[in-house]
C-alpha positions as CSV (number, residue, x, y, z in Angstrom):
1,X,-43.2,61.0,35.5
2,X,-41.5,59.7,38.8
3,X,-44.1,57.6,39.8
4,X,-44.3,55.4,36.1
5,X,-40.3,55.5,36.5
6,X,-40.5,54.2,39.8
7,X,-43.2,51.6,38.7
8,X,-40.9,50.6,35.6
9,X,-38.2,50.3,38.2
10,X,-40.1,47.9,40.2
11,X,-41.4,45.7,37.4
12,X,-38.3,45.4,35.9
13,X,-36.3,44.3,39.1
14,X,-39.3,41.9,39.7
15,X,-38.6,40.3,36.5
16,X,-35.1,40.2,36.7
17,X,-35.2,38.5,40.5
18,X,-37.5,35.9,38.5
19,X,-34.8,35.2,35.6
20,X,-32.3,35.0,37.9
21,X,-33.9,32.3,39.8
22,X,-35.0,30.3,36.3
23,X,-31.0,30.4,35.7
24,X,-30.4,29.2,39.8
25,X,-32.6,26.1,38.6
26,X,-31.2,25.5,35.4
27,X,-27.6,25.4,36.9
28,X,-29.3,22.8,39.7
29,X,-30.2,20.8,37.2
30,X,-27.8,20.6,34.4
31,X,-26.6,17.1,35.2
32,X,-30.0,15.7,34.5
33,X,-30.4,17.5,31.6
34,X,-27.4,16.4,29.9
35,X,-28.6,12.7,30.9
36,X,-31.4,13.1,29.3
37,X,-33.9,13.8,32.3
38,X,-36.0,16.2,29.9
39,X,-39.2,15.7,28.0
40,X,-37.1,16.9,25.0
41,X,-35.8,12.9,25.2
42,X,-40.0,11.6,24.0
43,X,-39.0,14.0,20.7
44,X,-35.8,13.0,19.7
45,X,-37.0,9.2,20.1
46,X,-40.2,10.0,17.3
47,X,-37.0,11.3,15.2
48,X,-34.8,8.3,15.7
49,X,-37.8,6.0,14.8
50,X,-38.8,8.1,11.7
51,X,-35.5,8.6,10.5
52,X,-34.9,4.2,11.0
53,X,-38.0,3.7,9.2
54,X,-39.7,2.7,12.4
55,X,-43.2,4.9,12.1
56,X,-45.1,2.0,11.6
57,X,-44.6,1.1,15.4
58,X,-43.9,5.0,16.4
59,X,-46.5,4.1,19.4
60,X,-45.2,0.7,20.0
61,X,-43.9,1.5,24.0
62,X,-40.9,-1.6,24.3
63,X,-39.5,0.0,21.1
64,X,-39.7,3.5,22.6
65,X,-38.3,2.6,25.7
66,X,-35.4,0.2,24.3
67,X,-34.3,3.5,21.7
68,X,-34.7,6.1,24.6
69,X,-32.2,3.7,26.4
70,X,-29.5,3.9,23.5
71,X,-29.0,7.6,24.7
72,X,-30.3,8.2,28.2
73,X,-29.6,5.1,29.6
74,X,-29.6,6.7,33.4
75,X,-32.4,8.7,33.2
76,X,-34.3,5.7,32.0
77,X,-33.5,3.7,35.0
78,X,-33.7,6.6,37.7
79,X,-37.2,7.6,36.5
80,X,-38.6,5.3,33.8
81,X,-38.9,5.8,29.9
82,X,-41.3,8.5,28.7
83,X,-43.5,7.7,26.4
84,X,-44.1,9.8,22.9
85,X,-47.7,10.1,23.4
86,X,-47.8,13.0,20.5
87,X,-49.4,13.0,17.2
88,X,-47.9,11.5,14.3
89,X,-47.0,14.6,12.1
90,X,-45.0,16.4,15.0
91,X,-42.4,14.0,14.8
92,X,-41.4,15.1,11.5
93,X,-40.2,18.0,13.3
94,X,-37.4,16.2,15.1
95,X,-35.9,14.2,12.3
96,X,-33.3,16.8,11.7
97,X,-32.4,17.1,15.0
98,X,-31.6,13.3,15.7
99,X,-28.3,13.9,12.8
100,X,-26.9,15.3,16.6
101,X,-26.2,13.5,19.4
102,X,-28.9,14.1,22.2
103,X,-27.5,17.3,23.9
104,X,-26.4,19.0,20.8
105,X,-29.9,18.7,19.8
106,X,-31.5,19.5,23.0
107,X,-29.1,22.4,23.0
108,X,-30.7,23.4,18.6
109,X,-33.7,22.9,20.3
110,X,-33.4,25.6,23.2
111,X,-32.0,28.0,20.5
112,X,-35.2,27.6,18.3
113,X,-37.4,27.9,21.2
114,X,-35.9,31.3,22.0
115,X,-36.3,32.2,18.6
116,X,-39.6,31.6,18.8
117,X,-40.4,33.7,22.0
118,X,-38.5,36.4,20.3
119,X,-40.6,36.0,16.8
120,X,-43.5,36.2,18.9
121,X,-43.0,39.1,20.9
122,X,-42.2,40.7,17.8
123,X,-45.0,40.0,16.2
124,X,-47.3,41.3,19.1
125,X,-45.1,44.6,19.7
126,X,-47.5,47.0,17.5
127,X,-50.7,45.4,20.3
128,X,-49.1,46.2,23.5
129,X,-48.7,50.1,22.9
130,X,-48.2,50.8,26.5
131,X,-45.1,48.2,26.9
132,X,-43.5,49.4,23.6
133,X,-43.5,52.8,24.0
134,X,-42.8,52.8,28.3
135,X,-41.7,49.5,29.7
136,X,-39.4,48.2,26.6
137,X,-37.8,46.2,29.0
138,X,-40.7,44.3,30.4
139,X,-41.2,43.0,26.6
140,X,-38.0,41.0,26.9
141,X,-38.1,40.4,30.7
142,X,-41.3,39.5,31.4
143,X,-41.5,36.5,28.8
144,X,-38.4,34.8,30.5
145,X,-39.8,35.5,34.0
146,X,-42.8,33.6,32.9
147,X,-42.5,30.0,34.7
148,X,-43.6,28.1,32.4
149,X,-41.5,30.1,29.3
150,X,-38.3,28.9,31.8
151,X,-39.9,25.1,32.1
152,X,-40.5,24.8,28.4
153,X,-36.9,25.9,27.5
154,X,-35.4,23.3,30.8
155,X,-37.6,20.2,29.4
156,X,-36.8,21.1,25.5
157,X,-40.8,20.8,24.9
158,X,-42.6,21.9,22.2
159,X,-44.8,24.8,24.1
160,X,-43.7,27.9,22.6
161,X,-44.4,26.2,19.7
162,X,-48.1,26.7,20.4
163,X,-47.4,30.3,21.5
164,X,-46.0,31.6,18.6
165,X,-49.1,29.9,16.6
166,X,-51.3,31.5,19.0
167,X,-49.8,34.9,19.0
168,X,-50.3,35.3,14.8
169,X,-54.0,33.8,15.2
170,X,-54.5,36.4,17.4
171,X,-52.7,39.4,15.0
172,X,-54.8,37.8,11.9
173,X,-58.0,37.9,14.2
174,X,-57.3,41.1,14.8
175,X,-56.8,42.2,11.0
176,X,-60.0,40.9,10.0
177,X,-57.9,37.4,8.3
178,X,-60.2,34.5,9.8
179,X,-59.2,31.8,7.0
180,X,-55.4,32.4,7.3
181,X,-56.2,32.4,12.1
182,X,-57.9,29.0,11.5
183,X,-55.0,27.5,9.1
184,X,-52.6,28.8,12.2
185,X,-54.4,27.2,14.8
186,X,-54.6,24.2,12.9
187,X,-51.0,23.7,12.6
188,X,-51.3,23.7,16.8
189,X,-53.0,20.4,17.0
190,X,-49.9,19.0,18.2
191,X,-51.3,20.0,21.2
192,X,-55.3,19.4,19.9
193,X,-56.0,19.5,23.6
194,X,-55.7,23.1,24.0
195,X,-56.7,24.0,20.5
196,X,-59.8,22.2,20.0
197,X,-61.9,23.7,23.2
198,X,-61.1,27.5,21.1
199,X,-62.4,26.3,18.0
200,X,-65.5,25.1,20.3
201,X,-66.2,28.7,21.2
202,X,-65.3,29.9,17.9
203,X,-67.9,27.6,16.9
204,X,-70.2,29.2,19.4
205,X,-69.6,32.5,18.4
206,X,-70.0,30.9,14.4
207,X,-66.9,32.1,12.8
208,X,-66.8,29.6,10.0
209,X,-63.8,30.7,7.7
210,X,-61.9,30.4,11.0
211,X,-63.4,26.9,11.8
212,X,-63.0,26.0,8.3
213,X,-58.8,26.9,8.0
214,X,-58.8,24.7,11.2
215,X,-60.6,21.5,8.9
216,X,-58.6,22.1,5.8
217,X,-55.2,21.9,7.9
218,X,-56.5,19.5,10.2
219,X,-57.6,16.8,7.2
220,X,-53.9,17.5,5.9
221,X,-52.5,16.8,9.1
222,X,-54.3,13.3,9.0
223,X,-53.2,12.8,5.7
224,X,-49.5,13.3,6.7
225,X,-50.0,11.2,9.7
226,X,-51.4,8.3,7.7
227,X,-48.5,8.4,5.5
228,X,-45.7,8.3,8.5
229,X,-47.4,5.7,10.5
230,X,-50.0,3.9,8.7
231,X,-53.9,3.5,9.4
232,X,-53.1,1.0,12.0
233,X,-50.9,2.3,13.7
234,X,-53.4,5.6,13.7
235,X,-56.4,4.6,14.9
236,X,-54.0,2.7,17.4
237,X,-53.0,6.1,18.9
238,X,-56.2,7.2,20.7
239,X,-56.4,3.9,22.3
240,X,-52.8,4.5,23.1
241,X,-53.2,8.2,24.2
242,X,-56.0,6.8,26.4
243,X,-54.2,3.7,28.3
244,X,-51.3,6.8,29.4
245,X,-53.5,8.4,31.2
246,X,-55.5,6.1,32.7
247,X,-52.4,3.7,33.5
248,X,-50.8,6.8,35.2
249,X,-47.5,6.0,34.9
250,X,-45.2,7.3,37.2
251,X,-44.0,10.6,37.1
252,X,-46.0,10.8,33.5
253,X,-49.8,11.5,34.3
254,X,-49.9,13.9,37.6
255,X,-53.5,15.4,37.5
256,X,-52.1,17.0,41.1
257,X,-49.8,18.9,38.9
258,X,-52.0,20.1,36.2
259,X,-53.5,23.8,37.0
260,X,-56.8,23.1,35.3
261,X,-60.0,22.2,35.9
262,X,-59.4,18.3,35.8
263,X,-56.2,18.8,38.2
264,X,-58.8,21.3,41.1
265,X,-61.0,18.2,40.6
266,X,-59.2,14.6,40.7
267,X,-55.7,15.9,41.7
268,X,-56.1,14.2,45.4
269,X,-55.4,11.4,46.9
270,X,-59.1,10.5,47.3
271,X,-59.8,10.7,43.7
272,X,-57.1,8.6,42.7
273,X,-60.1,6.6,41.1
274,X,-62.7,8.9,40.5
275,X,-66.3,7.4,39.4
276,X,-67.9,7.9,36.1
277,X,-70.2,10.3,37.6
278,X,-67.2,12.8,39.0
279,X,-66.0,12.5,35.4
280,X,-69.3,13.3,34.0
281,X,-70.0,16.1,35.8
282,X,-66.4,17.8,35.2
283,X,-67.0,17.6,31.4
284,X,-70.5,19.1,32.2
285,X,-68.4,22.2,34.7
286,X,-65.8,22.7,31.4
287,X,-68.2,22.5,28.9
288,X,-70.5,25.4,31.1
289,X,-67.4,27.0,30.9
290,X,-66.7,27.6,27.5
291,X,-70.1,28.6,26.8
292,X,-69.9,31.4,29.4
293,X,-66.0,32.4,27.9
294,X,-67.1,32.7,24.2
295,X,-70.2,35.2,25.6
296,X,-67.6,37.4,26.7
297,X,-65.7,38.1,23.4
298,X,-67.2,39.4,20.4
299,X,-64.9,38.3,17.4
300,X,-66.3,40.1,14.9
301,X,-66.4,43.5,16.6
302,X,-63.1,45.0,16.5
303,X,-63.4,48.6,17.3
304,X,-62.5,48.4,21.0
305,X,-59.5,46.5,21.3
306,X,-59.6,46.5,25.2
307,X,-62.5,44.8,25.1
308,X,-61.6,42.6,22.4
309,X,-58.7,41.9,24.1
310,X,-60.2,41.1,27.4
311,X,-63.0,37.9,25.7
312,X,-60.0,37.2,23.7
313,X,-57.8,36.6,27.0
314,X,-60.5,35.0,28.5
315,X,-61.2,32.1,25.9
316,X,-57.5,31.6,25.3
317,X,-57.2,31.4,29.5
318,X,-60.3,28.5,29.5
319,X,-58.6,26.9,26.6
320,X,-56.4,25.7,29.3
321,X,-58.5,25.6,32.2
322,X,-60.8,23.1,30.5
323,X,-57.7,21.0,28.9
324,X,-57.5,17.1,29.6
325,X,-53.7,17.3,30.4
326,X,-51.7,20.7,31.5
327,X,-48.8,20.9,32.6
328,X,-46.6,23.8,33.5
329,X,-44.9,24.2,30.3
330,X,-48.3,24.0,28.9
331,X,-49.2,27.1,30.2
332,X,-46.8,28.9,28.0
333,X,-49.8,30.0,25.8
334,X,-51.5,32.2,28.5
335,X,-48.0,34.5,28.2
336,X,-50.3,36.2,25.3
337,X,-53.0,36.9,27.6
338,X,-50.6,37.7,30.4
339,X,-49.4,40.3,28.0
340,X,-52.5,41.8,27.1
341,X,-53.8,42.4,30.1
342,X,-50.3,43.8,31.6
343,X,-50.0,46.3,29.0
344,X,-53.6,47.3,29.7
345,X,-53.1,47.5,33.2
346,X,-49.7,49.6,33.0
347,X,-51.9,51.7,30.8
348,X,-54.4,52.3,33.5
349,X,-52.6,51.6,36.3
350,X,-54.8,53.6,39.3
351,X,-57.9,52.9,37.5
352,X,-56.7,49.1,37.1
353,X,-58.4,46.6,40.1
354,X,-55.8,45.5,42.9
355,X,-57.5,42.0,41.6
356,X,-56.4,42.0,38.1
357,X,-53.0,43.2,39.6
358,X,-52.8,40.4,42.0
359,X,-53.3,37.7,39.6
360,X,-50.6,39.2,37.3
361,X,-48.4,39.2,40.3
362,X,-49.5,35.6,41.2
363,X,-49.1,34.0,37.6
364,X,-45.8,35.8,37.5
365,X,-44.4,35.1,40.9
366,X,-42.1,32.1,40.2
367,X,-42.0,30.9,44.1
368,X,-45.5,29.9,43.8
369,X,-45.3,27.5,40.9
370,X,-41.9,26.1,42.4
371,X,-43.6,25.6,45.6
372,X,-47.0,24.2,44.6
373,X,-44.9,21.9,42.0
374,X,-41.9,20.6,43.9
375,X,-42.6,21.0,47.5
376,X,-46.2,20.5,47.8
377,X,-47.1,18.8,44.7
378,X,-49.7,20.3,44.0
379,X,-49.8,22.8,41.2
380,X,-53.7,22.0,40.5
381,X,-54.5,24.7,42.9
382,X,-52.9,27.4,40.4
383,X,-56.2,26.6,38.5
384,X,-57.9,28.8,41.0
385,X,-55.3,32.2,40.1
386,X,-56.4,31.5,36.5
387,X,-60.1,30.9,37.1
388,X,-59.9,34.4,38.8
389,X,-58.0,36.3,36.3
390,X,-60.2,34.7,33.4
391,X,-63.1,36.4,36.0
392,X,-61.6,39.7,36.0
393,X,-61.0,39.8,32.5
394,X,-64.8,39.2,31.7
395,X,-65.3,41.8,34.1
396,X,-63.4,44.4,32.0
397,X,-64.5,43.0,28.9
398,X,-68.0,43.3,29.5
399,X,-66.7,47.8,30.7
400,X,-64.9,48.1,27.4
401,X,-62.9,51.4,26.6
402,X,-65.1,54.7,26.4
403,X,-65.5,56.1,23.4
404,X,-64.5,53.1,21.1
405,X,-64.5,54.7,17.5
406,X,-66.6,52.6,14.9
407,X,-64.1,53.9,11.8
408,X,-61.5,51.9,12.6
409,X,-59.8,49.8,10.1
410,X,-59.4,45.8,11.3
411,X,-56.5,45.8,8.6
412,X,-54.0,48.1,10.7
413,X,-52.7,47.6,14.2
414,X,-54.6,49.1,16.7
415,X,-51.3,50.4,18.2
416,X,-51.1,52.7,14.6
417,X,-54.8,53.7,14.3
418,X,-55.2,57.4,15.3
């Protein structure tokens, strides 16, 4: 058909002008990198001090800063230390890595990343029928057009980390496998911050072998950390966790640059100290939030997948939204959503709102997030594409796909039922 050829032209231009200005700023860039201008620097520092034997002071900020000096001794002093404000058990992860020097590793790092991406589109191929079978190409563009995909892999963080985990909750939601989703989603508490407001509406929609997956993991993840750090030095972390963000270090704690609801809110100059009762009443908006997300996905009804797919996208999207810290490489997670709703929309493209097309556009229009990050400084105003999109998509969820059939299994791929 000329017209889908023509649209697959389009799309797969669009991406490709995207990547190609992802690689512009990564050749920009590259001196800092090597100097150790990256996030990826707070990791390989919780490696160096697990491998010394230092976890019983992992949060201890003069050590941190003195060991990211051994190794990125400019970067230190052109923008400060970074501080490893993770959990305990992530560090583990690094250990390996610090038998390289820095760049090596950052380098190992960038080629696990993109391993990852790969594993997860992969793993989500058989649930976006439309882009397998007619836009093959968009599966491998449009991930790396994603900004924050590029981010992630330029600061060597740990976000596509979280993707992948959230990409095989998603498949064993899908098959019906709620223990095994919750044991998935509890290995993402790395990031607990955008884990922990899903099991909320999980809670809400009482799906209790997921919840309870996420408790047995979670309770191992405590016991790990106790053992790398010690009960001291643990219950010294959420103190810790708290003082970064409220100290606001430079260049560390932006809530300008955070494209959720916190960052709309207190990402101003005026709110620079914002009163108890501003703070009150934005836990109040996010919690409101989540109750009216988890109303628009019905878990346990898996017969129409758009639908499905829609609350799905629209709890993982809030997730995010209602987040105490999100940054753009934080936002790698909504690429699964992003997904789902592309390949539904390529599905039914004329029938498809210009809305729901806009937003797609928006999040994967690259300009934007460089503009609103770098230029303006103000990436919290992205919060309002995503608020819309995660409207739209409540929208479709709540129209469904005609003529769902009730036989179908919750074992198989919706991509492979007849």
């Amino acid at each position: 058909m000329p017209n889908r050829t023509r649209l697959r032209f389009a799309l797969t231009s669009f991406c490709l002008g995207m990547i190609v200005m992802h690689g512009v700023l990564f050749w920009i860039v590259r001196q800092q990198i090597v100097s150790g201008s990256s996030d990826f620097r707070i990791f390989y520092t919780s490696g160096l001090m697990l491998r010394r034997g230092e976890g019983r002071v992992l949060y201890s900020e003069e050590l941190q800063t003195r060991i990211e000096r051994e190794f990125a001794q400019p970067a230190v002093e052109r923008g400060g230390p970074l501080p490893y404000n993770h959990l305990p058990f992530e560090a583990l992860l690094y250990v390996p890595l610090t038998y390289l020097n820095y760049f090596a590793a950052y380098s190992l790092w960038f080629a696990v990343n993109i391993l990852l991406l790969a594993g997860s589109i992969y793993s989500l191929r058989f649930y976006l029928p439309t882009l397998s079978a007619d836009f093959r190409a968009l599966l491998i563009f449009a991930p790396l057009a994603f900004f924050p995909i590029a981010y992630v892999l330029l600061q060597g963080q740990d976000s596509i980390l979280l993707l992948a985990l959230y990409v095989l909750v998603y498949v064993k939601l899908r098959k019906g496998e709620d223990l095994q989703a919750g044991a998935l989603l509890g290995l993402g508490l790395f990031k607990f911050h955008l884990v922990l407001p899903f099991a909320f509406m999980l809670l809400l929609r009482r799906r209790w072998r997921v919840l309870s997956g996420i408790s047995i993991v979670a309770v191992m993840e405590a016991a790990v950390s106790w053992a790398i750090v010690g009960g001291s030095e643990l219950l010294y972390y959420p103190h810790f966790v708290w003082l970064v963000n409220r100290e606001q270090a430079q260049g560390v704690i932006v809530p300008a640059n955070m494209a959720n609801l916190r960052g709309l809110v207190m990402g101003w100059k005026m709110m620079s100290s914002p009163s108890p009762l501003i703070e009150l009443g934005l836990l109040i908006v996010s919690v409101g939030l989540m109750v009216w997300a988890s109303r628009q996905w019905q878990p346990s009804d898996l017969t129409d997948q758009r639908s499905w797919n829609s609350g799905f996208s629209v709890c993982v999207i809030v997730s995010y939204l209602v987040g105490y810290h999100g940054y753009n490489h934080d936002m790698s997670f909504l690429l699964l959503p992003l997904l789902l709703a592309l390949d539904r929309t390529l599905a039914s493209w004329r029938a498809t709102s210009a809305g729901v097309k806009l937003m797609l556009g928006l999040l994967l229009f690259s300009p934007l997030s460089l503009f609103l990050t770098l230029r303006w400084s103000h990436e919290n105003l992205f919060a309002i594409v995503l608020l819309s999109l995660a409207g739209y998509l409540a929208a479709s969820a709540a129209t469904g796909e005609p003529g769902a059939s009730v036989n179908k299994s919750p074992e198989l791929p919706d991509a492979l039922l007849p």
